[in-house]
Backbone as numpy.savetxt, mean C-alpha at the origin, in Angstrom:
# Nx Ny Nz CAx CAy CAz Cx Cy Cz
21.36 -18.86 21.95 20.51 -17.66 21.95 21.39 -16.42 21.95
21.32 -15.52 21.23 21.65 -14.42 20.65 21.27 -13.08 21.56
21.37 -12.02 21.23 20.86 -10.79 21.57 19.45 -10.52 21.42
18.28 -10.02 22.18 17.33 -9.76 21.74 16.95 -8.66 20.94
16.36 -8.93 19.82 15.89 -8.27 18.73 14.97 -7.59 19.30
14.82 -5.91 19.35 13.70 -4.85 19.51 13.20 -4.98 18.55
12.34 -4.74 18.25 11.24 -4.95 17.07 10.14 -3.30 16.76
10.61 -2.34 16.49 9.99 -1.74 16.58 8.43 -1.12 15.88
7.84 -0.94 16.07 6.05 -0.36 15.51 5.20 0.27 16.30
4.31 0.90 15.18 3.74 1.36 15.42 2.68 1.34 16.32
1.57 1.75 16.83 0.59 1.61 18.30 -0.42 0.61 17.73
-0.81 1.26 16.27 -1.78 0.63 15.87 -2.37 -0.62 16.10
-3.42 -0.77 16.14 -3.82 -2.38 16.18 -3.51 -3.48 15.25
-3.34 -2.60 13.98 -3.03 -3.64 12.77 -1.16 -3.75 12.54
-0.81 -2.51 13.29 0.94 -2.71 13.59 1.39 -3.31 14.12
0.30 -3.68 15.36 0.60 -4.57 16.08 1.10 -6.29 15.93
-0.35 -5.77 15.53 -0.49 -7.67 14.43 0.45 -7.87 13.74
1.21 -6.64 12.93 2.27 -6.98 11.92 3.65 -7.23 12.60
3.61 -6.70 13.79 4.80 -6.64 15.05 4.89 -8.04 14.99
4.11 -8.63 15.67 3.43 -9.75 16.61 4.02 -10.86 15.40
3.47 -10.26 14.09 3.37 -11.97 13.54 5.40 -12.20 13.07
5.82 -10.82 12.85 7.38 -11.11 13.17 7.73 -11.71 14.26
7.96 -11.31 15.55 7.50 -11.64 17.13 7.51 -13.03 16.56
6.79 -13.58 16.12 6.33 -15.15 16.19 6.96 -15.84 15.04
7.62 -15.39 14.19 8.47 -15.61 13.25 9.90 -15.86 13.52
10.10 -14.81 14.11 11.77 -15.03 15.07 11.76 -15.89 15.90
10.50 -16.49 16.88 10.71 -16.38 18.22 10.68 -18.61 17.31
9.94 -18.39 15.92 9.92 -20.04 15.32 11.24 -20.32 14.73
12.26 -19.25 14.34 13.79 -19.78 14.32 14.42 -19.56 15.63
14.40 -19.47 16.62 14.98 -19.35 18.27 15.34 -18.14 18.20
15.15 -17.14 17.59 15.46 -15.22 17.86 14.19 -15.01 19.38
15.08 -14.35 19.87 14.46 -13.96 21.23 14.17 -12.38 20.67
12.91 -11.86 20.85 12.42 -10.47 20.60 11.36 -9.94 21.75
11.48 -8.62 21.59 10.51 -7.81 22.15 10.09 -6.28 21.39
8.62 -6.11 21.55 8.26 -4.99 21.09 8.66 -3.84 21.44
8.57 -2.61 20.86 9.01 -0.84 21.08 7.88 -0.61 20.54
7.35 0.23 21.03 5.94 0.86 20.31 6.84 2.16 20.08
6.42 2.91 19.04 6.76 4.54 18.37 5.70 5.05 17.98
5.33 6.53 18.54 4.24 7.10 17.13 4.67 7.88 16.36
4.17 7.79 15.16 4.76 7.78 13.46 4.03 9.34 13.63
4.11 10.15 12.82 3.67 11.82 12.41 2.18 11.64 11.45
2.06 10.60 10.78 0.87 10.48 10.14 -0.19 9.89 11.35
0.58 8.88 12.38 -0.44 8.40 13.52 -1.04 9.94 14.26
-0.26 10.93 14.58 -0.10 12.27 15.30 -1.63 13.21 14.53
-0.98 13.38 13.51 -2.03 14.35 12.85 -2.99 13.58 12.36
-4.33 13.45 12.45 -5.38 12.63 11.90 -6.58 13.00 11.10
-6.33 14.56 10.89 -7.06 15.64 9.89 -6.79 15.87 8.77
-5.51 15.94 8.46 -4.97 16.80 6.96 -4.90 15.25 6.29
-5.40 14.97 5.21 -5.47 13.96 3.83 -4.09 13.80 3.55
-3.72 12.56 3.70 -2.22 11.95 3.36 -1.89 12.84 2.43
-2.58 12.96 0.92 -2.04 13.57 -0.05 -1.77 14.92 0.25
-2.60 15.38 1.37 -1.95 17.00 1.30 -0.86 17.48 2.22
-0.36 16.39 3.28 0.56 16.48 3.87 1.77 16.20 3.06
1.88 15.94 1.92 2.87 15.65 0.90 4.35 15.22 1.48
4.35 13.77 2.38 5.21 14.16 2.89 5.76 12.40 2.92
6.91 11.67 1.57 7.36 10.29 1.98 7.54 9.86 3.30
7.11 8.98 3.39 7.79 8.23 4.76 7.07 9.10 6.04
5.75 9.05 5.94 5.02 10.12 6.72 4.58 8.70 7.57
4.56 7.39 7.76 3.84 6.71 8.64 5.89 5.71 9.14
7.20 5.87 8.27 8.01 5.38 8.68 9.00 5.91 9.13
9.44 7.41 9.37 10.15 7.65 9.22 10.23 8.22 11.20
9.37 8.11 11.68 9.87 7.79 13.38 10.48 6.48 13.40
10.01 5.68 12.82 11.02 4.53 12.88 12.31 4.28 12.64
12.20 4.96 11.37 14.08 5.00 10.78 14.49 6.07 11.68
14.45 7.04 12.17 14.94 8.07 13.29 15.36 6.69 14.75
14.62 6.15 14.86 14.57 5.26 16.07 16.14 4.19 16.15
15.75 3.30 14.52 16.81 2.46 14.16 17.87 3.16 14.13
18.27 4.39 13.57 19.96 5.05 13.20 20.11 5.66 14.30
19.27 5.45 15.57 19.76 5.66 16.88 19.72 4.84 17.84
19.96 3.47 17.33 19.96 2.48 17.67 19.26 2.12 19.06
17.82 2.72 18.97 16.45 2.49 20.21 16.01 1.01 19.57
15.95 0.88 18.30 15.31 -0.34 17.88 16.06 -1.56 17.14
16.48 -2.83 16.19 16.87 -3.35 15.49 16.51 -3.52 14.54
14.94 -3.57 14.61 14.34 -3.83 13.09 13.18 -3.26 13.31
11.96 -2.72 12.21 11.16 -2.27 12.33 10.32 -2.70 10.83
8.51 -3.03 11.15 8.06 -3.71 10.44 7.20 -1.99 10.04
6.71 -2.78 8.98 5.69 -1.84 7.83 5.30 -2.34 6.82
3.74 -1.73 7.08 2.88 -1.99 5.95 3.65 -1.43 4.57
4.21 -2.32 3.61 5.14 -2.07 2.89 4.74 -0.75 1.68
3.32 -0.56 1.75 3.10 0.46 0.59 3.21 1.59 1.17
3.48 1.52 2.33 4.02 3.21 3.04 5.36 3.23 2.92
6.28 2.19 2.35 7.58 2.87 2.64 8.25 2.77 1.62
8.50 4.33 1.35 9.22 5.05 0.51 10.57 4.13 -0.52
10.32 4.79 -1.42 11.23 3.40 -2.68 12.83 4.16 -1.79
12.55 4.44 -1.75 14.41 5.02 -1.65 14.44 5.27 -0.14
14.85 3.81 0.71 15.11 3.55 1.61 15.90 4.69 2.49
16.13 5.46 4.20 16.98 5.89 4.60 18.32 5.63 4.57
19.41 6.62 4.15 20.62 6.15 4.43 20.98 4.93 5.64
21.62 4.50 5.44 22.04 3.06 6.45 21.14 2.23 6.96
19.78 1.76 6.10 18.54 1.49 6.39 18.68 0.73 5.06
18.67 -0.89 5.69 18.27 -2.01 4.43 17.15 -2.72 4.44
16.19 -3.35 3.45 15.47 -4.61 3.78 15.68 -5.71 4.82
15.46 -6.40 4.70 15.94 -7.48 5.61 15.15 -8.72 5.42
14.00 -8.48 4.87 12.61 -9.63 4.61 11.21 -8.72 4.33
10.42 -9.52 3.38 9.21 -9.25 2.66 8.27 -10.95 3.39
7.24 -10.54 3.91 6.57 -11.40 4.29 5.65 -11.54 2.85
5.23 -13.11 3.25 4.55 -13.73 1.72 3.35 -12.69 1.88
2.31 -12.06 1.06 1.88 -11.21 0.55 0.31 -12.04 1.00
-0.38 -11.05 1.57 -1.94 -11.35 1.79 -2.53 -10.75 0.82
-4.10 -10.86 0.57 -4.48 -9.85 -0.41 -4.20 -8.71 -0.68
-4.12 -7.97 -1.91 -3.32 -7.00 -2.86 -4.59 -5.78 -3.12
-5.75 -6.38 -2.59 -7.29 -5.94 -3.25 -7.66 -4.84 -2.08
-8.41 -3.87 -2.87 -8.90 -2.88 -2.18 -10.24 -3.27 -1.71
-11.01 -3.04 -1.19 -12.84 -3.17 -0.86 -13.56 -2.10 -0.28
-14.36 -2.11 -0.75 -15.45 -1.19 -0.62 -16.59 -1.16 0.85
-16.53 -0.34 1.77 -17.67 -1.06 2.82 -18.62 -0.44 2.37
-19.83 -0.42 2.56 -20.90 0.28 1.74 -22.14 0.33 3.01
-22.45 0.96 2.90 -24.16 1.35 3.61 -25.44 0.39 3.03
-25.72 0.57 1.57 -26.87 -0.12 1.10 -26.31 -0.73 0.25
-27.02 -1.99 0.52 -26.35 -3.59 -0.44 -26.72 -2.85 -2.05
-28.24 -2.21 -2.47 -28.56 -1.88 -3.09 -27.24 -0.90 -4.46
-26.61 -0.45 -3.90 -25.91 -0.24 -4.73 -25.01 -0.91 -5.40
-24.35 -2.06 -4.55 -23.42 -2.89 -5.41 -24.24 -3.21 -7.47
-25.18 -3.39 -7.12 -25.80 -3.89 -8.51 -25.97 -2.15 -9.33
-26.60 -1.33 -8.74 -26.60 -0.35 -9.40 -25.84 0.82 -9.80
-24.25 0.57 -9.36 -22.72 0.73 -9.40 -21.78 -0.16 -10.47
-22.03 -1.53 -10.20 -21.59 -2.40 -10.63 -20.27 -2.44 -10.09
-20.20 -2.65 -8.73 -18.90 -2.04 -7.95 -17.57 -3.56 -7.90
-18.84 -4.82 -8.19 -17.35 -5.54 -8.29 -17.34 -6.31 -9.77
-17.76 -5.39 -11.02 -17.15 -5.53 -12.21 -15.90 -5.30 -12.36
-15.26 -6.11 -12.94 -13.95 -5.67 -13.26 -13.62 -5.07 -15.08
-14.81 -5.22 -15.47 -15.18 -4.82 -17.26 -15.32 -3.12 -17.42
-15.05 -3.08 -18.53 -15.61 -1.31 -18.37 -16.70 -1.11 -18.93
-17.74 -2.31 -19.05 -18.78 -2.06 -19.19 -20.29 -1.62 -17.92
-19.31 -0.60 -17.14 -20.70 -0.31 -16.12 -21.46 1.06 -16.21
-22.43 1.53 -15.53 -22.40 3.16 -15.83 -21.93 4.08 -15.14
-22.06 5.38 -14.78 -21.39 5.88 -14.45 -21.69 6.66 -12.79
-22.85 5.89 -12.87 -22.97 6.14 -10.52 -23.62 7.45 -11.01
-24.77 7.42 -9.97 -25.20 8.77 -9.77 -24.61 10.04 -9.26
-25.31 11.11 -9.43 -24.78 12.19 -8.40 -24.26 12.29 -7.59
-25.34 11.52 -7.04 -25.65 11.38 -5.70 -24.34 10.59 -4.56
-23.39 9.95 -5.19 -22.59 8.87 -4.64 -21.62 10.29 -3.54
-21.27 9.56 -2.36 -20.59 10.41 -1.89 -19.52 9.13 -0.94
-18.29 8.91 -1.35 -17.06 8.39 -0.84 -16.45 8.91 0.05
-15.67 7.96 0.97 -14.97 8.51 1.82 -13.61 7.35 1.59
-12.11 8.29 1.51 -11.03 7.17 1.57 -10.09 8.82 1.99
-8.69 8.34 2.04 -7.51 9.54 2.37 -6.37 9.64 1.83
-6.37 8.25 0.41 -5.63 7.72 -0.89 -5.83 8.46 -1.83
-5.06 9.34 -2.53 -5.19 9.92 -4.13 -4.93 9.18 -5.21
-4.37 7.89 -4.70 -4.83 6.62 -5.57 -5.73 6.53 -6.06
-6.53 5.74 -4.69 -8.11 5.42 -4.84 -9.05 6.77 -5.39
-8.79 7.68 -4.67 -9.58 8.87 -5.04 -9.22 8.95 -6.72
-8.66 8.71 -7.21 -8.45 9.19 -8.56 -9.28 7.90 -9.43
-8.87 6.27 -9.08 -9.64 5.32 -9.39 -10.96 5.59 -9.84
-11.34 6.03 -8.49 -12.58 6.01 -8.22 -13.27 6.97 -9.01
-12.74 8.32 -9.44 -13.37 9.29 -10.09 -13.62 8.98 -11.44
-12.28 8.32 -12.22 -12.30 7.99 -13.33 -13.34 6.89 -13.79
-13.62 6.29 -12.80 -14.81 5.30 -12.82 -16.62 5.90 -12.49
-16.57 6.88 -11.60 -17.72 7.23 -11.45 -17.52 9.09 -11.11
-17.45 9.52 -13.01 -16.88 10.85 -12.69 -17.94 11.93 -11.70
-19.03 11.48 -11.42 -20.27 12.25 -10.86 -19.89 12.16 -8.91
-19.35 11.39 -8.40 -19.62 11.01 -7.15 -18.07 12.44 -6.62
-18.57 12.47 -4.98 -17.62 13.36 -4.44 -16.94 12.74 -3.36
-15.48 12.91 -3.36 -14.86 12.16 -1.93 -14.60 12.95 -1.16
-14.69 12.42 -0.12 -14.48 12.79 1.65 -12.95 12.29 1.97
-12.95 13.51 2.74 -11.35 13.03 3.04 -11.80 11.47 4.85
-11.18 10.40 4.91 -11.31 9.74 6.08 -9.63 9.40 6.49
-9.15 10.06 7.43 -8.49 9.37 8.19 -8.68 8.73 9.68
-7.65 8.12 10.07 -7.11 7.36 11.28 -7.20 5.95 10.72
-7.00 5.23 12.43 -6.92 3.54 12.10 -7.74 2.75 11.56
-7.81 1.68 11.43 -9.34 1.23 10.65 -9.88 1.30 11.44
-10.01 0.82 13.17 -11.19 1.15 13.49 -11.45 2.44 13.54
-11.32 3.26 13.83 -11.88 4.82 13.80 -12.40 4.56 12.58
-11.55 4.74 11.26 -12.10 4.26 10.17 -13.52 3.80 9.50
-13.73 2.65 10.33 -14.37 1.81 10.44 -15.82 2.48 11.31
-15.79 2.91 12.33 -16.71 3.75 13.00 -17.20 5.07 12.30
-16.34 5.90 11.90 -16.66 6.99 10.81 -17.45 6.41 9.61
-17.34 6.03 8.74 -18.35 5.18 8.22 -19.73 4.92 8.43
-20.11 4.45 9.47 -21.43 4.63 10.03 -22.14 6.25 10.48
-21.21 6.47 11.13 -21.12 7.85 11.95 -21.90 8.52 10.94
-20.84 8.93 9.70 -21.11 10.03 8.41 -22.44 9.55 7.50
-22.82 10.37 6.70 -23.43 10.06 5.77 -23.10 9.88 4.34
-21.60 8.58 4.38 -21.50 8.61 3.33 -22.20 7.40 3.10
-21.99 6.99 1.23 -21.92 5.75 0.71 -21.30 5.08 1.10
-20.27 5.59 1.73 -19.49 3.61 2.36 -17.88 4.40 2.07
-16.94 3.44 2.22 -15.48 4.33 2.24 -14.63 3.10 1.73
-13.32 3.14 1.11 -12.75 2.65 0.74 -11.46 1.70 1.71
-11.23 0.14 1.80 -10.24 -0.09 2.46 -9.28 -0.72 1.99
-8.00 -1.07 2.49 -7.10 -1.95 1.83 -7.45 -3.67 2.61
-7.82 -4.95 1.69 -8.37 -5.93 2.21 -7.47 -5.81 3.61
-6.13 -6.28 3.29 -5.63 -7.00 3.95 -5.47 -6.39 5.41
-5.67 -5.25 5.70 -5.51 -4.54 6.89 -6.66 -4.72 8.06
-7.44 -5.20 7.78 -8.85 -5.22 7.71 -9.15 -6.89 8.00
-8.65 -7.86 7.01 -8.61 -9.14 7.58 -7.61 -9.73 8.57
-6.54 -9.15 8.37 -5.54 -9.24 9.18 -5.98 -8.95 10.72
-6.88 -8.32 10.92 -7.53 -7.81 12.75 -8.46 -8.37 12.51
-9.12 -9.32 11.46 -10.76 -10.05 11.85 -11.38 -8.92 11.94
-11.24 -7.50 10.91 -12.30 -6.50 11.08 -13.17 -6.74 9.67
-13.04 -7.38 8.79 -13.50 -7.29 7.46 -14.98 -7.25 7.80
-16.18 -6.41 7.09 -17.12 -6.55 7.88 -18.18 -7.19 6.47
-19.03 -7.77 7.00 -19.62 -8.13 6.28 -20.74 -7.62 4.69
-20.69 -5.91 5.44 -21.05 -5.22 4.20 -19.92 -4.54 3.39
-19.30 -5.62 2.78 -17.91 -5.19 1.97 -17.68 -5.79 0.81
-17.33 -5.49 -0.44 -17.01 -5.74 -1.76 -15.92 -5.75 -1.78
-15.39 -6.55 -2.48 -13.31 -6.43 -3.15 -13.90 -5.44 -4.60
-13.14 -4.62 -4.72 -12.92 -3.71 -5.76 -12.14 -4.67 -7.20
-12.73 -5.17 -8.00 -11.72 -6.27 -8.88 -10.71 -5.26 -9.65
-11.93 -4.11 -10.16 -11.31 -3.42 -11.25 -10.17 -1.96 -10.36
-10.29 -2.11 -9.53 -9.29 -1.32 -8.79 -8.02 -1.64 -8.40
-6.91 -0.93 -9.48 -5.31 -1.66 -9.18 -5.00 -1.05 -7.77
-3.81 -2.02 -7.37 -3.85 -1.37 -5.57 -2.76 -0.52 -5.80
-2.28 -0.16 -4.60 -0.84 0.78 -4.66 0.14 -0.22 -4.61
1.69 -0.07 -5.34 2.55 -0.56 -5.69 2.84 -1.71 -3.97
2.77 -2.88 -3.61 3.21 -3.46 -2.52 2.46 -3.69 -1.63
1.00 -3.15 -2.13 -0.25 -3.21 -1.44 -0.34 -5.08 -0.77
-0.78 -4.88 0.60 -0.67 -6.30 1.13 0.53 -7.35 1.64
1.78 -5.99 1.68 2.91 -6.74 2.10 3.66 -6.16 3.17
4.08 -6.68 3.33 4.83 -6.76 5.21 6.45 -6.09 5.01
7.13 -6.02 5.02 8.52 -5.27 4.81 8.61 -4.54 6.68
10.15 -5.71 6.96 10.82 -5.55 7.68 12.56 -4.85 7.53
12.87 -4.04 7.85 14.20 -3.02 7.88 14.95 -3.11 8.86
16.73 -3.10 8.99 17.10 -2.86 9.77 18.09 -2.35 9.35
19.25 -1.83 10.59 20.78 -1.05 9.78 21.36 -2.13 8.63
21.93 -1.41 8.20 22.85 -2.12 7.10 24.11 -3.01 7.69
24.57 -2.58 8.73 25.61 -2.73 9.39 25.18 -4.03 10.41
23.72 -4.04 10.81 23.29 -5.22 11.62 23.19 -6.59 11.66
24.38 -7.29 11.28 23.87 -8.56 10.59 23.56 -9.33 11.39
23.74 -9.31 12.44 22.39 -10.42 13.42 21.43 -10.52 13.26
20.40 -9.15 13.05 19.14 -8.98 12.78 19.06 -9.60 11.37
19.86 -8.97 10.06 19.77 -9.69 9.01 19.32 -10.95 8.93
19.90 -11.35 9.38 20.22 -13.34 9.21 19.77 -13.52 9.48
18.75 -13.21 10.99 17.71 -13.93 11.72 16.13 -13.46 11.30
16.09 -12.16 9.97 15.08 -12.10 9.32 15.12 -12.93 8.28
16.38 -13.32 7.52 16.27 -14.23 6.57 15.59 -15.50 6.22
15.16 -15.98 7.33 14.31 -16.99 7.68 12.91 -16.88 6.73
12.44 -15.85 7.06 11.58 -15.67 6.67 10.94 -15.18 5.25
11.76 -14.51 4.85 11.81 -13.92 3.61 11.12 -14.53 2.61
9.73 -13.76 1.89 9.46 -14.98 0.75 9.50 -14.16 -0.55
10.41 -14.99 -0.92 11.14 -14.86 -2.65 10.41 -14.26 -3.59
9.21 -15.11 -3.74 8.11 -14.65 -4.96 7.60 -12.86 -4.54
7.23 -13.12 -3.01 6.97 -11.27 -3.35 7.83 -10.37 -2.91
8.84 -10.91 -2.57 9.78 -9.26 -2.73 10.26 -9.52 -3.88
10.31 -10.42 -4.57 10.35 -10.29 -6.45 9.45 -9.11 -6.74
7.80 -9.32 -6.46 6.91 -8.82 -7.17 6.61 -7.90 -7.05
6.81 -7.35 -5.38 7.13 -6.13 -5.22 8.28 -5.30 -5.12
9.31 -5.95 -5.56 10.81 -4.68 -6.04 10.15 -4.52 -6.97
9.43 -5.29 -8.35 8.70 -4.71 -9.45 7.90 -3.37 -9.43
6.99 -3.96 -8.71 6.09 -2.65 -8.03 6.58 -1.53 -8.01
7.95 -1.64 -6.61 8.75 -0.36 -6.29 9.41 0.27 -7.00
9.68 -0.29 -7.82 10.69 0.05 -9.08 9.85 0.74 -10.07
8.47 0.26 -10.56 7.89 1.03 -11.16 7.48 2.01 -10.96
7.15 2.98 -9.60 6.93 3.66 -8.77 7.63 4.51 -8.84
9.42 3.94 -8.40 10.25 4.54 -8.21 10.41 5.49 -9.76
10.70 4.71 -10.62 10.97 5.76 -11.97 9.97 6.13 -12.33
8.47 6.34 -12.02 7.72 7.23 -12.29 8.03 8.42 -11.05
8.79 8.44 -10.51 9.23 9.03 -9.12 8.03 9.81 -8.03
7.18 8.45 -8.24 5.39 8.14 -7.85 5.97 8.17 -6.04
5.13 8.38 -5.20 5.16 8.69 -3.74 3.33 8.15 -3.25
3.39 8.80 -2.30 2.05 8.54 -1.26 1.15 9.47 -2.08
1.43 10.52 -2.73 0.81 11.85 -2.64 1.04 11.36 -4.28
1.02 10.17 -5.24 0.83 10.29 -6.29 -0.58 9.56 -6.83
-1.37 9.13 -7.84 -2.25 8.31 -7.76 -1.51 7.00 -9.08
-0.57 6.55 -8.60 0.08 5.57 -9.67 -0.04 4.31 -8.88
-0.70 3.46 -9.64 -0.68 1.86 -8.98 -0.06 0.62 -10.07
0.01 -0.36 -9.34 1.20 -1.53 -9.88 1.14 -3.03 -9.32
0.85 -3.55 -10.12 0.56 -5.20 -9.66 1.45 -6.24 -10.53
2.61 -6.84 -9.59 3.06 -7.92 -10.34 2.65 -9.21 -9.70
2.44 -10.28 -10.66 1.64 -11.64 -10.17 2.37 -13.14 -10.73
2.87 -13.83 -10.18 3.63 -14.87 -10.79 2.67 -16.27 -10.92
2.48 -16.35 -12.20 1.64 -17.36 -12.71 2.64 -17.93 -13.99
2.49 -19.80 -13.30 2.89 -20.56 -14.35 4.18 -20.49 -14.85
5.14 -19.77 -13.89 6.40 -19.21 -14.26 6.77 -18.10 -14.90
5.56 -17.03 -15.51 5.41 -15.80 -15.90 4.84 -15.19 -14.94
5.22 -13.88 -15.47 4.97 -12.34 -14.52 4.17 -11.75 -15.04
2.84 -11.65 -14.73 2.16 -10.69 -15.16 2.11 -9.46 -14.37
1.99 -8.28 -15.12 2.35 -6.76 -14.65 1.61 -6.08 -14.96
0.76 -5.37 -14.28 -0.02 -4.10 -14.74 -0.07 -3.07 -13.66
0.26 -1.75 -14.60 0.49 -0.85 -13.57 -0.50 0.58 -14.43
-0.71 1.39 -13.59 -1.22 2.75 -14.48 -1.08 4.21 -13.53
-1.18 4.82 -13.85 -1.28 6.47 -13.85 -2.58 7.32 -14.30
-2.81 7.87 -12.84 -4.63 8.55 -13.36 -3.94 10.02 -12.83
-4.56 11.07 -13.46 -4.91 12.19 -13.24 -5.34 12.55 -11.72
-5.18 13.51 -11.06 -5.70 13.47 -9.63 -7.28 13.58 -9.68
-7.76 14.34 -10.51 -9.15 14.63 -11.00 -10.10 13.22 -11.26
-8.67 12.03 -11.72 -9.95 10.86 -12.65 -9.97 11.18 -13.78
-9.32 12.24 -14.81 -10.34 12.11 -16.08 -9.12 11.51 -16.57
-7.71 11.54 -16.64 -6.94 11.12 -17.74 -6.12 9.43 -17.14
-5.97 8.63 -17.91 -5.47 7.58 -17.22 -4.74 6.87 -18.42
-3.37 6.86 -18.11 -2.66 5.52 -18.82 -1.99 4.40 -17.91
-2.70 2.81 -18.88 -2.30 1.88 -18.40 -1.07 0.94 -19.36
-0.61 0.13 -18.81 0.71 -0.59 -19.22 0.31 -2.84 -18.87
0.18 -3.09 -19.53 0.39 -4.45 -18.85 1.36 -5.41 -19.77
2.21 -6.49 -19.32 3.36 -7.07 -19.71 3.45 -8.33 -19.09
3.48 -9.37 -19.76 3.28 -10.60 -19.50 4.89 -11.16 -20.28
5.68 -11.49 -18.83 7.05 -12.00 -19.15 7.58 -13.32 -18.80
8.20 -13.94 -19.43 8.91 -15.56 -18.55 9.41 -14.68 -17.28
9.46 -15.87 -16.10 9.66 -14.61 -14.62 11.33 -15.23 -14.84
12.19 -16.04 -15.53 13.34 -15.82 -15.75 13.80 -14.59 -16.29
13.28 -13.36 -16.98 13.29 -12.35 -17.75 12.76 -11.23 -16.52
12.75 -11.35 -15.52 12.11 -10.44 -14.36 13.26 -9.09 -14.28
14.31 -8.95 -14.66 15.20 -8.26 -13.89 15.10 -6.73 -15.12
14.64 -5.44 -13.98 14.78 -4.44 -14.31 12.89 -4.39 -15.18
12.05 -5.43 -14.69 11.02 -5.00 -15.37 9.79 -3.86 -15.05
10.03 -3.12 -13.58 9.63 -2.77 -13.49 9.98 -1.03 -13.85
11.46 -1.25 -14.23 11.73 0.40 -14.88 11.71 0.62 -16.71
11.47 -0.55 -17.09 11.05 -1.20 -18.47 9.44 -0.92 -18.83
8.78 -1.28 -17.57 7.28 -0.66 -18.33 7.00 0.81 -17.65
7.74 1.52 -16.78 7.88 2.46 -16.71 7.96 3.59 -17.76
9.02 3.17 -18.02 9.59 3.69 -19.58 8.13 3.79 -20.72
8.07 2.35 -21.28 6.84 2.61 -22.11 5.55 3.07 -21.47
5.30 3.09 -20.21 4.24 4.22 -19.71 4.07 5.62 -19.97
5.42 5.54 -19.83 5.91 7.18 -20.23 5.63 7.81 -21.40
5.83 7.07 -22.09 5.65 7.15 -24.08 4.37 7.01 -24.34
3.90 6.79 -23.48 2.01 6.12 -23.44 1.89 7.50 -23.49
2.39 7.99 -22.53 1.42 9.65 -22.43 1.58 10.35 -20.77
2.23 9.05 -19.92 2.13 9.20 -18.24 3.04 10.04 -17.77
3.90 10.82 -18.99 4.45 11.66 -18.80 4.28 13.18 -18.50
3.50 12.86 -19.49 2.00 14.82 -19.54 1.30 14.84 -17.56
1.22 13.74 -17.76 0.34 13.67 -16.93 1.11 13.61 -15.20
2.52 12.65 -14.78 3.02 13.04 -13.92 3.78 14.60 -14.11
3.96 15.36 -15.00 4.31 16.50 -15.10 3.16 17.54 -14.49
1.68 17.66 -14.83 0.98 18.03 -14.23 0.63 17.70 -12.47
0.84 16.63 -11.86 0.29 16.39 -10.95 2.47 17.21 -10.22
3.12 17.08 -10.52 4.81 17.65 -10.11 4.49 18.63 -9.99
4.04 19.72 -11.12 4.05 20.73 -10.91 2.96 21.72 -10.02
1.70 20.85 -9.74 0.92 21.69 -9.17 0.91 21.54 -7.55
2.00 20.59 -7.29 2.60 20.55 -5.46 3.49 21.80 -5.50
């Protein structure tokens, strides 16, 4: 037995869980650990809309402050919060195998799923009444969502899922947008909920990403255990595509790589913050041919047109 591994995260309930299921990961190769709770600056402020706080590494970066002052050893995260371009002296260390990737919808009246057509994945639906009124705190989703039902208006919702989750009822919206896996992961998934088919997630959506110093190789080795191959494949893809669209929290660019049959299927796109303009990319490769594919359809995104279009959303921050 070794040194004990701090483990640091966030308060959250679902950080917890993500703490915990490392915690129980180490503790199944003989790593002795214990938790550090930290609160993150996005946990702090729970008013201003992710996108308008414009700010990477807004839910990780008490953490990396924590690790390069060596309070913690490793620190877990919901991997689509953390920033492609890691802190100085701040490496990976392990990608937990990947839970659902899918967004869902909680909704108020069942009645709309059919008169939305909310879990078509075709673009044959119409276009939602007026009347629709959303709540999410993603310019992802918010952009998804517009381009799909240009009539409806979003609400900004933050905090944890449960607050989340309680706001929802509280308000008078249509229902609000979640990421599955955050949500099943606490046994909160609630029963008035849709998976979004036709909604791409954010680049890493549904994955776990553990960090520690570069310099730490105890911690290294004893995350190595765990590490699963196929999705930090699928999501360096992701990140990578992200990264050279030089896409952030505060962009609405999403990215899905999927390993089927020994091929990679890839689809990623770029919407307008508004919803009206959107280019998509998809690429179906032998996954022996994986390397550098996600700055490869980057590229031809770009030529698509996703260039006009991240130029507009650059310049008006």
């Amino acid at each position: 037995m070794g040194k004990v591994i701090r483990i640091g995260t966030r308060e959250s309930q679902l950080a917890v869980w993500q703490a915990t299921l490392v915690q129980d990961l180490l503790a199944k190769n003989n790593f002795e650990s214990k938790l550090i709770f930290i609160k993150s600056e996005g946990d702090i402020d729970l008013q201003t809309p992710l996108y308008e706080m414009g700010v990477q590494g807004i839910f990780t970066k008490s953490l990396d402050i924590a690790l390069l002052t060596n309070k913690i050893d490793i620190a877990v995260h919901s991997m689509k919060d953390v920033p492609t371009q890691l802190a100085r002296g701040i490496i990976q260390a392990a990608v937990l195998e990947r839970a659902s990737y899918k967004d869902i919808f909680v909704f108020k009246d069942h009645a709309i799923i059919d008169n939305w057509h909310l879990s078509d994945s075709s673009n044959n639906y119409p276009l939602g009444d007026g009347g629709g009124l959303i709540a999410t705190s993603s310019i992802r989703r918010k952009a998804q969502w517009l381009n799909r039902y240009p009539n409806h208006t979003i609400e900004n919702l933050r905090g944890n899922v449960n607050t989340r989750l309680r706001k929802v009822q509280e308000n008078n919206w249509n229902g609000a947008i979640f990421a599955a896996a955050g949500l099943e992961r606490i046994n909160l998934r609630p029963e008035n909920a849709v998976d979004l088919d036709w909604m791409l997630p954010a680049p890493a959506q549904g994955a776990i990403m553990v960090v520690c110093r570069e310099d730490d190789y105890f911690s290294l080795d004893a995350c190595r255990h765990f590490n699963h191959s196929h999705t930090a494949l699928c999501t360096k893809i992701e990140r990578d595509f992200l990264k050279a669209l030089l896409g952030g929290c505060s962009t609405p660019i999403s990215a899905l790589a999927l390993i089927k049959d020994d091929m990679i299927c890839f689809r990623g796109n770029i919407l307008s913050v508004d919803g009206k303009e959107k280019v998509e990319i998809e690429k179906i490769i032998d996954l022996e041919k994986f390397h550098n594919l996600g700055d490869i359809a980057a590229i031809e995104i770009l030529d698509k047109g996703a260039d006009k279009i991240a130029d507009t959303i650059r310049n008006a921050k």
